[in-house]
Each structure stands twice: as structure tokens, then as C-alpha cells.
C-alpha positions in Angstrom: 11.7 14.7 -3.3 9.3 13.9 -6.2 7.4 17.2 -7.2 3.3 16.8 -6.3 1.5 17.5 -9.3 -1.7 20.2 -8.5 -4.9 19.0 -6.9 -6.8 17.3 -9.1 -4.0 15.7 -11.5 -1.3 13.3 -11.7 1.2 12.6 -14.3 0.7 8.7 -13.3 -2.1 6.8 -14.0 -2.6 4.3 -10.9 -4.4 1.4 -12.8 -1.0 1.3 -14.6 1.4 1.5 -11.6 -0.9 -0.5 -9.6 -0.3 -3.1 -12.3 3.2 -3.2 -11.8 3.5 -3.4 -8.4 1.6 -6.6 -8.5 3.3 -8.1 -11.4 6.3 -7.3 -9.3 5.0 -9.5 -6.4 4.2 -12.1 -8.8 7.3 -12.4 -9.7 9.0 -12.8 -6.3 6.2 -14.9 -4.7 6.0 -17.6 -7.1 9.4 -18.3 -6.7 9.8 -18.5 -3.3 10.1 -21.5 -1.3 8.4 -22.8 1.5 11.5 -22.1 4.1 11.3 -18.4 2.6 7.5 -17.9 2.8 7.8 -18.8 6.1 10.6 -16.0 7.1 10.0 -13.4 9.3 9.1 -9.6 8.2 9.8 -6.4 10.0 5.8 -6.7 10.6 5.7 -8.7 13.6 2.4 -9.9 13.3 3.4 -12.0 10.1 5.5 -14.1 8.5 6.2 -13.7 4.7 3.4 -16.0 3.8 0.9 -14.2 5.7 1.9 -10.6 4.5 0.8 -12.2 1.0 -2.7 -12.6 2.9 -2.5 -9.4 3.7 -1.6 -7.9 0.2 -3.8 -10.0 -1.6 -6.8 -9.1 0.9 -6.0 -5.3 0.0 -6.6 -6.0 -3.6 -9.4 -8.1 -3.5 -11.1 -5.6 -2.0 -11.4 -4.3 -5.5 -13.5 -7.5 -6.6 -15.4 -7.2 -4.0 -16.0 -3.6 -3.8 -17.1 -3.1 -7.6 -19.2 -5.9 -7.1 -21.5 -4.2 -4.6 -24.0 -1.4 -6.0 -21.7 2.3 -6.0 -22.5 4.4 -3.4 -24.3 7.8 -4.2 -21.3 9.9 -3.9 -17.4 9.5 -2.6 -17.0 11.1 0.6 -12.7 10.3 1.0 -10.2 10.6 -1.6 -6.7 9.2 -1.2 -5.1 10.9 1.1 -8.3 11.7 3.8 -8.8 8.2 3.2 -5.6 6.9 5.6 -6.8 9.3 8.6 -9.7 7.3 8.7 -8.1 4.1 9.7 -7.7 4.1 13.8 -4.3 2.6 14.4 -5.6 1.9 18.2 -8.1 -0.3 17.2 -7.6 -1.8 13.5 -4.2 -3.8 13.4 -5.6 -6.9 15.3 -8.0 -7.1 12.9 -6.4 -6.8 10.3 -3.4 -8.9 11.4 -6.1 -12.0 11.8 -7.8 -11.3 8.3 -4.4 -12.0 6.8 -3.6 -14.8 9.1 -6.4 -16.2 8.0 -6.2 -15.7 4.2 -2.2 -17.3 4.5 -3.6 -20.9 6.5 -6.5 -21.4 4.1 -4.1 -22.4 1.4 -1.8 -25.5 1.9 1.6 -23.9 1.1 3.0 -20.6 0.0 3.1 -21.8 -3.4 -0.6 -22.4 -3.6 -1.4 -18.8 -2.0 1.3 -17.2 -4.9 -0.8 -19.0 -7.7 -3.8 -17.7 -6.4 -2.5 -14.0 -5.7 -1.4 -14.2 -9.0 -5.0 -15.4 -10.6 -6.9 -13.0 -8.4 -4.8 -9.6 -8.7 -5.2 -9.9 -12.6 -8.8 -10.4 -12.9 -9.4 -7.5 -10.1 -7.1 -5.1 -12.2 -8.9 -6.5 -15.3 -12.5 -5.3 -14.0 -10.7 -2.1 -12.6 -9.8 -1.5 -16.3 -13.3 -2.2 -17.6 -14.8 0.4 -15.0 -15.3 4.1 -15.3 -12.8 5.7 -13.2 -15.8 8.0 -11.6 -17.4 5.4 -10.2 -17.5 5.7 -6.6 -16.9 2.4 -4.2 -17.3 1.6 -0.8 -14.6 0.2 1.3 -14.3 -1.2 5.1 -16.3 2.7 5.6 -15.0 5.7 3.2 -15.8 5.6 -0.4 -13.8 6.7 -2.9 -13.9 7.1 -6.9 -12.4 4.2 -8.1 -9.2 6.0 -9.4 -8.5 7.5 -5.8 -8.9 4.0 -4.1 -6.4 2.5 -6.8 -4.3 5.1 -5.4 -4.5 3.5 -1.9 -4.0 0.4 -3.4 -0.8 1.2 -4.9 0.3 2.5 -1.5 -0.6 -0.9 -0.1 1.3 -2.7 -2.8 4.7 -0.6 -3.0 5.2 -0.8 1.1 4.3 -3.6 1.5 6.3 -5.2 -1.6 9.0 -2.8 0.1 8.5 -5.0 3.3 8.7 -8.5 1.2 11.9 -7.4 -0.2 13.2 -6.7 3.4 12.3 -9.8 4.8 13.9 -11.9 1.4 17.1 -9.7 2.2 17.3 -7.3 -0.8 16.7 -3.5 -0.7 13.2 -2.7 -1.5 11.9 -0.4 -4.2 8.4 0.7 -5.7 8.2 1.4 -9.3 8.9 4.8 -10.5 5.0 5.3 -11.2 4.2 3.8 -7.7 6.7 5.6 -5.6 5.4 9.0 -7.2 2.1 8.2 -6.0 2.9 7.2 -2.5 5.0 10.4 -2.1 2.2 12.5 -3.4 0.5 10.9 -0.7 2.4 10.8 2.2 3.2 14.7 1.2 -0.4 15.4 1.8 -0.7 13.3 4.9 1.9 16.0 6.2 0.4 19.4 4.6 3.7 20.1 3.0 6.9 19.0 1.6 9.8 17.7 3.7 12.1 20.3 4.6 15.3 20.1 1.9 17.8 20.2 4.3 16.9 16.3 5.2 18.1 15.2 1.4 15.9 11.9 1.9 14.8 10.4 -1.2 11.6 9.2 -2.0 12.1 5.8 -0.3 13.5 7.3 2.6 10.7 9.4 2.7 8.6 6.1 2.6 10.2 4.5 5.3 10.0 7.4 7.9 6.8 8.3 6.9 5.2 4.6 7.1 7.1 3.9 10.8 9.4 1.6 9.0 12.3 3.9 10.1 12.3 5.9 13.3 13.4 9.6 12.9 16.2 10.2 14.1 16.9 13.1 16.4 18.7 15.6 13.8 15.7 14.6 11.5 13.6 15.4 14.0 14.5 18.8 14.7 14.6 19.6 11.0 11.3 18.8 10.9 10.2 20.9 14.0 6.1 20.8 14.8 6.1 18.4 12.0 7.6 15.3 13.3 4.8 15.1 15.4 2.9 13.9 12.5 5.3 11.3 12.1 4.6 7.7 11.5 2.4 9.7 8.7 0.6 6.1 8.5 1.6 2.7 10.2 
């Protein structure tokens, strides 16, 4: 397991990771075919073309966020920020924002040339931004560097998930799969216990609910598995 950096610091910076994640997509989306865009993913509620909705909804939010007037202060940082989301009530929502996002463009084709156009001018202003200032999101707001750090978490699973359903083993940058694991290492108060010898995207897998635990993972883990999915 990665080693988490004390509070307050981080040997990655996540405008930089977060870049590479979605230069990574770029370069699977845009040469994907209509039959693949329209392949199944481990999601249920979406097909390939439609968890590209989804992913490029989660970094729009960036555009749209830094184009509202910052709120006074932050009140989440990365890691309170996921037990905010209520995974009783949000999916459906969120399932039908993405839906939506996929059929307004004609083909797959015409939503990867738009991901592509719209992730590099939201990174762009990211870049151009103090990484202080504080924006709001669906509710929590964040300094701008903390909600990168959600973004990359968005970006590395769910590129993870795109790999899956294109039949390849999925894998996060070295810079992004640090800070998921910080992350996901909070969510749960501590580190994994040794004895499970997961690497990080194991750790990635169990902790998003892409992987059940299994039951000898589950005893290692003791009071702690009841945490697990850490986020779905």
C-alpha cells in the first residue's frame, strides 16, 4: 500500500495527475467505435458511451464551478467530501444526468471530440486559478486543489471501469492512484491491514464496490469491513 503523506501535504500535485487521467481517456475514447461505445460496463446503469457523460459531467463541473462567485470559506475537503454523497438517494440522478449528456450528441465519436475540447479548457482555467480558492459543488465546497482531488478519483475509477468494459486491465496513473489511495485510506481511518497484500488497485476495487470482499478479507479486516464499499 502507497504510504499517505501527513495531513496537509502530498507529494502529487492533482492538477498534474488530473491531467493525465484525462489525456488517458482521450486517448481511448477517440478511438473507439460506435459498436464499442455502445458496450456494456460493470455500471449497470450505462453503457460505455454514457459513462463518458458521466465523466465528462464530473469535470465540467470545474467550468462551471469556477465560473460562479467562490464561496466565503470551504467547509469539505477531499476525503469528508465523499460522505456527503447519499448513495440511497443520488445514483438515479446521477445515472439520468449522464444519460442525458451521452444522447445529446449524435454518436460516440462526437461526445469523445467534445470530452476532449472541454476537459482541456476546464484543466486550463484550473491552471490559471489560485489553488485557495474555494468552490462550490452539488452542496460541499472545497479549495480548488481538494476538489481536483475528487476529480482525479472520478477520473482514475471510472477510466478503470472504461478499461473493463473495452476488455483490458485497468490502471490509474502512478500520480492518480496515489491520490485515490490517500483517499480511500482516510475514508477508512487507517491503513489496510498488511496481511491482505492488496495493491493499490486492489485496494481500489474493494474499496469503490467494484470487488466484493471476500470472506478471509473480510475477517482480516474485522470492525472494518463494515466500512466497506468505502464509496460506490
Amino acid at each position: 500500500m502507497l504510504t499517505v503523506p501527513p495531513e496537509g501535504t502530498s507529494v502529487h500535485d492533482p492538477l498534474d495527475a488530473l491531467t493525465q487521467e484525462c489525456q488517458a481517456v482521450s486517448d481511448t475514447v477517440r478511438g473507439l467505435t460506435e459498436a464499442e461505445f455502445a458496450k456494456p460496463t460493470r455500471l449497470p446503469a450505462w453503457n460505455v458511451k454514457e459513462l463518458v457523460g458521466h465523466m465528462y459531467r464530473d469535470i465540467d463541473r470545474t467550468n462551471i464551478g469556477l465560473a460562479e462567485p467562490a464561496p466565503a470559506a470551504a467547509d469539505t475537503d477531499s476525503i469528508s467530501y465523499w460522505r456527503r454523497y447519499d448513495p440511497r438517494d443520488d445514483p438515479a440522478d446521477i445515472a439520468d444526468r449522464a444519460k442525458q449528456i451521452a444522447s445529446s450528441h449524435d454518436s460516440g465519436r462526437a461526445l469523445a471530440e467534445a470530452w476532449d475540447e472541454m476537459w482541456r479548457r476546464a484543466l486550463a482555467t484550473a491552471e490559471d486559478t489560485p489553488p485557495d480558492r474555494v468552490i462550490h459543488t452539488w452542496e460541499p465546497n472545497l479549495r480548488l486543489d481538494e476538489f481536483l482531488k475528487t476529480r482525479v478519483l472520478e477520473m482514475c475509477v471510472h477510466r478503470m471501469d472504461l478499461e473493463n468494459a473495452l476488455g483490458h486491465k485497468g490502471w490509474g496513473t502512478d500520480a492518480a492512484v496515489s491520490i485515490v489511495d490517500d483517499i480511500l485510506v482516510g475514508l477508512l481511518g487507517k491503513e489496510p491491514p498488511s496481511s491482505l497484500d492488496w495493491d493499490v488497485v486492489e485496494f481500489i476495487e474493494k474499496g469503490t464496490g467494484r470487488v466484493a470482499l471476500t470472506d478471509r478479507e473480510a475477517k482480516a479486516l474485522g470492525r472494518l469491513a463494515l466500512k466497506f464499499p468505502l464509496l460506490a
